[in-house]
N, C-alpha and C positions, 0 to 999 in steps of 0.2 A: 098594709104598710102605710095606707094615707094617716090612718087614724094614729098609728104606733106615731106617727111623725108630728103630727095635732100635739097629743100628749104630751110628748118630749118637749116640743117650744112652750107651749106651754108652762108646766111643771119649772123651764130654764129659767122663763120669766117669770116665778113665784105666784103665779094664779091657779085662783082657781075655779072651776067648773061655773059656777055660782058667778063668781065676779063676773067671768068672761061673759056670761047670760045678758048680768045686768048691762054692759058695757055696748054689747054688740046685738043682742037680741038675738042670737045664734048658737042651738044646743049643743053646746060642744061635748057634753056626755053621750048624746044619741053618735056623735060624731066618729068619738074615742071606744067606744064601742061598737063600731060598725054597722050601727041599725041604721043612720042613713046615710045615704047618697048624699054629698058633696057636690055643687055645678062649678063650673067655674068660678061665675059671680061671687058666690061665697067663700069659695079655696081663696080667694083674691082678698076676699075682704077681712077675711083671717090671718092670712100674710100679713097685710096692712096696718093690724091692730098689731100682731106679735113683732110686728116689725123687721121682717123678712122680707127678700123677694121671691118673688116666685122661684128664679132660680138657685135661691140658696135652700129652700122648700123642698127642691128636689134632687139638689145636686147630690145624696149619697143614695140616691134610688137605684142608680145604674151600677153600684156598687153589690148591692143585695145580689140586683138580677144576675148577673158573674157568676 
């Protein structure tokens, strides 16, 4: 779900994989495909560039889980 949710802001924000690389230095295709782990530090800092906060990040999670 973390990564479907990466993507989504993303894709909102008209980036792309590439950009967000150059911009952040953080592979958000390993991300959006779930090959890595996420720490905080970086969920954070990914927020921060998409321009979210954390808890808008997660506010339709506890929707899913339902």
């Amino acid at each position: 779900m973390l990564a479907k949710r990466v993507r989504e802001l993303r894709v909102k924000n008209k980036l792309t994989q590439l950009q967000c690389f150059l911009d952040t230095n953080i592979h958000f295709g390993r991300i959006e495909q779930g090959k890595r782990d996420v720490s905080f530090s970086t969920l954070y800092k990914i927020c921060d560039y998409l321009n979210v906060s954390l808890e808008e990040f997660f506010k339709d999670f506890q929707k899913i889980e339902k």
